[in-house]
C-alpha positions, -999 to +999 in steps of 0.1 A: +000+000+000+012+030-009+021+055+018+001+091+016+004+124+030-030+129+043-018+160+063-044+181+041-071+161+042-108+171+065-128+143+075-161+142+092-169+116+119-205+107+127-198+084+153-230+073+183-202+059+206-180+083+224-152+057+229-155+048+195-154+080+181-126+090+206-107+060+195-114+071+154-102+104+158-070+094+172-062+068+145-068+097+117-044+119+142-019+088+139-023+089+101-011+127+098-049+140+094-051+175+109-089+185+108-109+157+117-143+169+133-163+142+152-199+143+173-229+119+179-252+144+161-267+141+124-276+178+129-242+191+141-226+169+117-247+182+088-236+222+100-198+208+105-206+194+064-214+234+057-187+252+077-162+232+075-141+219+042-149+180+043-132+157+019-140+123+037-169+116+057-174+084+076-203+078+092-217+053+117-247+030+108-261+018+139-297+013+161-285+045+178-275+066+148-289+060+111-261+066+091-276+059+056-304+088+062-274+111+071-262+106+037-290+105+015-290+139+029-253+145+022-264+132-016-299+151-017-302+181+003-303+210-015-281+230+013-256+199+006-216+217-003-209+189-017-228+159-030-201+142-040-181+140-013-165+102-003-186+086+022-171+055+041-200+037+061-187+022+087-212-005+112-215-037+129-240-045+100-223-073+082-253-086+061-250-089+026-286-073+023-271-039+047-241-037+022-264-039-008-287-010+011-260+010+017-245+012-013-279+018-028-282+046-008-250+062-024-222+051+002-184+050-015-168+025+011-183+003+036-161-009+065-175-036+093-169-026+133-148-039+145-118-018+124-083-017+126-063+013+119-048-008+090-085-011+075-096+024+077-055+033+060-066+007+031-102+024+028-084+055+027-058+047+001-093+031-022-107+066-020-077+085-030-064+062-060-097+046-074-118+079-079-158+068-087-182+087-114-212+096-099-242+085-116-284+100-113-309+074-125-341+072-109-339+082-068-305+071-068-275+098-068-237+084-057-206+066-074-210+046-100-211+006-087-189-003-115-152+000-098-130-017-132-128+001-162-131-032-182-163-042-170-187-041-200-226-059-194-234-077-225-272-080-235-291-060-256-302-041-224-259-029-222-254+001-198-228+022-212-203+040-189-207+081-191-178+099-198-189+131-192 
């Protein structure tokens, strides 16, 4: 993996558990990060997404904190800064089924609690060297599912890849 400055980088924690989040913000302080803003609040998080320049937010997915509705509004909200910004979802949730819902709802990355440091670096590293087109079709808006260039559908029905 390569190794990356990432002293420039703001990232956004939505995070329900204090030690959790705690614990998060000091592994992004290990990696070099030097803005990272955390709370337990969609609301406050949503404000810190206007005020602040964000260019990773992870969010938690939990029965305390419903990450996906936090970023359908990150996607959808007209107040949004930035609609495209990378959101990793990050939950206990390890069902096939909560994957697939959450990258319906327009997640980037999807990490399973518990992390390591070493999985959040690699997340990290995805973001920065495999960057996603963002596609609209119906209610959906986030990166594209495809992630290799080569992958072409066959069947009359054939999507074809935007490159716009």
């Amino acid at each position: 993996m390569n190794p990356y400055n990432l002293s420039k980088l703001g990232i956004l924690l939505l995070e329900s558990n204090f030690l959790m989040r705690r614990l998060l913000v000091d592994v992004f302080n290990s990696f070099g990060v030097a803005s990272v803003q955390s709370t337990a609040d969609p609301e406050v998080a949503f404000d810190l997404f206007k005020a602040v320049p964000v260019d990773i937010v992870m969010s938690d997915w939990s029965p305390d904190l419903d990450g996906l509705a936090f970023l359908r509004r990150l996607r959808t909200d007209p107040d949004s800064p930035n609609p495209f910004v990378p959101v990793i979802i990050c939950s206990a949730k390890s069902k096939f089924r909560d994957v697939c819902k959450a990258r319906d709802t327009g997640m980037t990355e999807y990490l399973t609690k518990p992390v390591s440091a070493n999985h959040i670096y690699s997340r990290i590293v995805s973001l920065i060297e495999h960057d996603r087109h963002f596609i609209r079709v119906g209610n959906f808006f986030g990166p594209d599912r495809r992630r290799h260039l080569g992958d072409s559908p066959e069947g009359k029905d054939r999507r074809r890849a935007s490159n716009a």
